[in-house]
DSSP file (Angstrom, degrees, kcal/mol; ACC not computed):
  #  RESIDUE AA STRUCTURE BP1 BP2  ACC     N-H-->O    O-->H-N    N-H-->O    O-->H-N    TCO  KAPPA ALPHA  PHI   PSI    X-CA   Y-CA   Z-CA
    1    1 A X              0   0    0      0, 0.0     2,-0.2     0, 0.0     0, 0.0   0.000 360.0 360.0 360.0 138.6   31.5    3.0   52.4
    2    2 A X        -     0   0    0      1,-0.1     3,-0.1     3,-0.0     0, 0.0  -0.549 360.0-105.3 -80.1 140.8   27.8    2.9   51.0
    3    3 A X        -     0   0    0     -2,-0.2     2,-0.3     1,-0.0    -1,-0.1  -0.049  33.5-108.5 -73.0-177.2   27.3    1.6   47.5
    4    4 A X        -     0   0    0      2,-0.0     2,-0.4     0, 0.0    -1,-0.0  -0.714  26.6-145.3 -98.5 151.5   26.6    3.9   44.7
    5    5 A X        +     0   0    0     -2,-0.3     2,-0.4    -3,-0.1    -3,-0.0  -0.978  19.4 178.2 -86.3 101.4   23.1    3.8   43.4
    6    6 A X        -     0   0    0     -2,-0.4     2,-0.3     0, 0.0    -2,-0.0  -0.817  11.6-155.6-107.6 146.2   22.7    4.4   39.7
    7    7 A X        -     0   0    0     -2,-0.4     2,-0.4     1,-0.0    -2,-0.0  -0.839  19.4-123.9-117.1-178.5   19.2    4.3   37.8
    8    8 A X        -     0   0    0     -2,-0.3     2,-0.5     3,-0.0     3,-0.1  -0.694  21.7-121.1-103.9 136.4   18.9    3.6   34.2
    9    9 A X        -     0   0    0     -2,-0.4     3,-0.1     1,-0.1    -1,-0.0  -0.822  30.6-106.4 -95.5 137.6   17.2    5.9   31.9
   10   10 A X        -     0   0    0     -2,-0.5     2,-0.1     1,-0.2    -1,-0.1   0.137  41.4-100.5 -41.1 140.5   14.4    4.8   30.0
   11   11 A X        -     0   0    0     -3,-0.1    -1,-0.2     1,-0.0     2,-0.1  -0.471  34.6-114.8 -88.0 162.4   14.8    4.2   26.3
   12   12 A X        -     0   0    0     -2,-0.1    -1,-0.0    -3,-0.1    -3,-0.0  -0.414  24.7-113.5 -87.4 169.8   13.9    6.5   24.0
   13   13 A X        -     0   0    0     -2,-0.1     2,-0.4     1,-0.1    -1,-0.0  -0.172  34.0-105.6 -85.1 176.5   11.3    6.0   21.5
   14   14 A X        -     0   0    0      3,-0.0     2,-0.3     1,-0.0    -1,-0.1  -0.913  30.0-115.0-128.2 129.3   11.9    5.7   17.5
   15   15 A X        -     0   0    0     -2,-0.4     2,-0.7     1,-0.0    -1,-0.0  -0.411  41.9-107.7  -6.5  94.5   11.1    8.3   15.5
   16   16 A X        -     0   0    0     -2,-0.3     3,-0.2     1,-0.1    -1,-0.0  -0.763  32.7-117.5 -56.8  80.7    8.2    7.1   13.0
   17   17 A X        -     0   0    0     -2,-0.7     2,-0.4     1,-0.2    -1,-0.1   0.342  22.5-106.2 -51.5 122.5    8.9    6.5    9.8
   18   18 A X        -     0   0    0      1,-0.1    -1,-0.2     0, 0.0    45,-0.0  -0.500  35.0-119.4 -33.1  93.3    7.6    8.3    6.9
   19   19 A X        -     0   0    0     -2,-0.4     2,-0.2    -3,-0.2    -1,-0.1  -0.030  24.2-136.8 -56.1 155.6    4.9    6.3    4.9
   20   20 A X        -     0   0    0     40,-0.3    40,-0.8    -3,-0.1     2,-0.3  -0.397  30.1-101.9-100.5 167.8    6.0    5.9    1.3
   21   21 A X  B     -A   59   0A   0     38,-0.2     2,-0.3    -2,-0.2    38,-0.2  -0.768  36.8 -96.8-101.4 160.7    3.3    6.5   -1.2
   22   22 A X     >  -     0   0    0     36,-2.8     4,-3.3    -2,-0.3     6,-0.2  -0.481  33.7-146.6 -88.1 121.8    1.5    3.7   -2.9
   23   23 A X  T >4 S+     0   0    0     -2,-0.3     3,-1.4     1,-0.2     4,-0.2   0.869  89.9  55.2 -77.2 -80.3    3.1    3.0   -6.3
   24   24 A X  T 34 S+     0   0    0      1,-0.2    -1,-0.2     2,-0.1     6,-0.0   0.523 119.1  36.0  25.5 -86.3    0.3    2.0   -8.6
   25   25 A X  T 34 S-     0   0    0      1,-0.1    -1,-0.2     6,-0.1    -2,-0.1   0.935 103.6-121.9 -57.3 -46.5   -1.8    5.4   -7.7
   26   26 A X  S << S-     0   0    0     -4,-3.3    -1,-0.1    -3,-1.4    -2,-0.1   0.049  75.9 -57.8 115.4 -27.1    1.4    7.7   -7.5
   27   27 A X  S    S+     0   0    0      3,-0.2    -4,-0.1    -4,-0.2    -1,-0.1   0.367 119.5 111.5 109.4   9.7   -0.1    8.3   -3.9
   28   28 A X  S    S-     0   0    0      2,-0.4     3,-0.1    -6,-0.2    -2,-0.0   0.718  77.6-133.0 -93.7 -13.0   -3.6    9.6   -5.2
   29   29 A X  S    S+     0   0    0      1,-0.3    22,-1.7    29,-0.2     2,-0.4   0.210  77.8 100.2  86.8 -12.0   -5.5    6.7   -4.0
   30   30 A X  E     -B   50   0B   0     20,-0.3    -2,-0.4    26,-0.1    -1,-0.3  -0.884  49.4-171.5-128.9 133.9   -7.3    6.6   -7.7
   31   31 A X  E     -B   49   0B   0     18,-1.2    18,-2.1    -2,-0.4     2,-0.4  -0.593  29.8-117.4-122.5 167.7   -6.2    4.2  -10.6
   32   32 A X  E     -B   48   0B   0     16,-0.2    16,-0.2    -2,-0.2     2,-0.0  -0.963  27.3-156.5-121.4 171.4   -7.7    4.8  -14.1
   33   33 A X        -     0   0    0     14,-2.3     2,-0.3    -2,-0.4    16,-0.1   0.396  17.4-118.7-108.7-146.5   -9.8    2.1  -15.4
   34   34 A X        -     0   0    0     12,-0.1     2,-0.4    11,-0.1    12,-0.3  -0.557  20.7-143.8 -22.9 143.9  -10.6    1.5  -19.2
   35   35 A X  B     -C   45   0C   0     10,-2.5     9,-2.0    -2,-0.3    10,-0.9  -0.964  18.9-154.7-111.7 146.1  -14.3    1.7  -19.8
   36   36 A X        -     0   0    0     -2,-0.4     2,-0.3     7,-0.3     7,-0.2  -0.990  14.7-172.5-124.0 113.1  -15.1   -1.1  -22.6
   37   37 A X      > +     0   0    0      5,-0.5     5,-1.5    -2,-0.4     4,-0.1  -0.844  34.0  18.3-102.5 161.9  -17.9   -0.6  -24.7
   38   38 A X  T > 5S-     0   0    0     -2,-0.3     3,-1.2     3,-0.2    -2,-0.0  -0.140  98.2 -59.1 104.6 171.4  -20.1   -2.4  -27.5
   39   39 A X  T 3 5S+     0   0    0      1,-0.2     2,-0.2     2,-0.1    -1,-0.1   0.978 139.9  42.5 -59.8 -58.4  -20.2   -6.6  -28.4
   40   40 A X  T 3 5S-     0   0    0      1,-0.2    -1,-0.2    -4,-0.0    -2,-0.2   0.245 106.6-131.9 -82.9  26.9  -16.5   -6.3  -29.0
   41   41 A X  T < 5 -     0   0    0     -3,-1.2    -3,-0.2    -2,-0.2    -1,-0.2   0.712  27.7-174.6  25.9  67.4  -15.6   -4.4  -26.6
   42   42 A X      < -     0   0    0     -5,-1.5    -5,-0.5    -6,-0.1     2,-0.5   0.099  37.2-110.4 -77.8-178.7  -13.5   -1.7  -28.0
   43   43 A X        -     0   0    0     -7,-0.2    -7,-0.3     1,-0.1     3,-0.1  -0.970  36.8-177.4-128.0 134.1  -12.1    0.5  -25.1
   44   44 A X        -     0   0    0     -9,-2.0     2,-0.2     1,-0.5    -1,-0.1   0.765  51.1 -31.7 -90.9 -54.7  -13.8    4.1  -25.1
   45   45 A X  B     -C   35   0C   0    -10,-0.9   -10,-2.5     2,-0.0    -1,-0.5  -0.708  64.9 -96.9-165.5-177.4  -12.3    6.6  -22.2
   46   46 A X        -     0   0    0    -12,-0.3     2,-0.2    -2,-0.2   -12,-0.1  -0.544  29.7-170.8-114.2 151.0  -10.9    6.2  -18.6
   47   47 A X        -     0   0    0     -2,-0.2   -14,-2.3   -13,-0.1     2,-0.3  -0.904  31.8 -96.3-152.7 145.9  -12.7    6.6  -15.5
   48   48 A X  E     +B   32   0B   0     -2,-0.2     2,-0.3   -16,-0.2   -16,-0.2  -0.453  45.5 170.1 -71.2 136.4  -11.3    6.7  -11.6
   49   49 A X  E     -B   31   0B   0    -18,-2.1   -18,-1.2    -2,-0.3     2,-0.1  -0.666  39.4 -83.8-113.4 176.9  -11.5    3.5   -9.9
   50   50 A X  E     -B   30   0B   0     -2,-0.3     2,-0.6   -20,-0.2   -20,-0.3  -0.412  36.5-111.5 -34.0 125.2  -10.0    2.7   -6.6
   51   51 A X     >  -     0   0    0    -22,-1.7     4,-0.8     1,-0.2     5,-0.2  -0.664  25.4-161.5 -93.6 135.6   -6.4    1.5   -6.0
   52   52 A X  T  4 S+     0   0    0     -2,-0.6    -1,-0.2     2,-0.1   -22,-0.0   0.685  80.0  56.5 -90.2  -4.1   -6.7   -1.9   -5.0
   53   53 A X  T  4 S+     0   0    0      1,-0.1     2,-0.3   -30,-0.0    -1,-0.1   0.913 123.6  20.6 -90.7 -65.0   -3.2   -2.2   -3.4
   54   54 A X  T >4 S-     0   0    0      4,-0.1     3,-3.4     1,-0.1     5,-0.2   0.084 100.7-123.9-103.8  24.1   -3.5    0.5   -1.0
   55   55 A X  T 3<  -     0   0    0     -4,-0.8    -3,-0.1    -2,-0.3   -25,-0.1   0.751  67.8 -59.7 -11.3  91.7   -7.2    0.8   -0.9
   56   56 A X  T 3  S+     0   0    0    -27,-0.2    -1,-0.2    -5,-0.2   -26,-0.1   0.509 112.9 110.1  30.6  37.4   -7.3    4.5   -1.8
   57   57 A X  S <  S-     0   0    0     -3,-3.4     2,-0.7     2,-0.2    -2,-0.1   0.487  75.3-138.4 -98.5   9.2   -5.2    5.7    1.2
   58   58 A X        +     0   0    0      1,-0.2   -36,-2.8    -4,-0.1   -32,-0.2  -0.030  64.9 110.8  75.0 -30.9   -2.7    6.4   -0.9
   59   59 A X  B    S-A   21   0A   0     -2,-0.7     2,-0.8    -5,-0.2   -38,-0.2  -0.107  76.5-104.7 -74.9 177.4    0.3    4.9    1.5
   60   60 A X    >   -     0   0    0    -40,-0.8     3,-2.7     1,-0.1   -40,-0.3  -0.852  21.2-148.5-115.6 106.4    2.3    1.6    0.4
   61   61 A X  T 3  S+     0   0    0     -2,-0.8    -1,-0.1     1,-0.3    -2,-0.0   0.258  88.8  78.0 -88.6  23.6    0.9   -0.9    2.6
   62   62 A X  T 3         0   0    0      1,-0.1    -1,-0.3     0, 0.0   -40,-0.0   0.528 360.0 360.0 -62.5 -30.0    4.6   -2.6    2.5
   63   63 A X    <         0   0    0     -3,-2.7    -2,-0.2   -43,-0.1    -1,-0.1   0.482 360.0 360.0-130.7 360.0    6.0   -0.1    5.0
């Protein structure tokens, strides 16, 4: 009697995981700043800066 021949099926690939958003921003990529004016630098208004954790891609560059 002739052996059996089995093949193996490949494995399958994973499923990519949803990026989390970047907490800092909220996921906008944009922090607000203080703006400081004057000798004593009293704090005026806000302006958008950059998120420095996730540099402004918005994802959480933990996961």
């Amino acid at each position: 009697m002739a052996t059996k021949r089995t093949t193996t099926k490949p494995p399958k690939s994973p499923v990519p995981a949803q990026p989390t958003e970047c907490q800092p921003c909220g996921g906008t990529g944009n922090v607000a700043v203080t703006v400081r004016v004057g000798r004593k630098r009293r704090p005026v208004g806000q302006q958008d800066g950059l998120c420095l954790n996730c540099l402004g891609t918005g994802t959480d560059p933990e996961s």
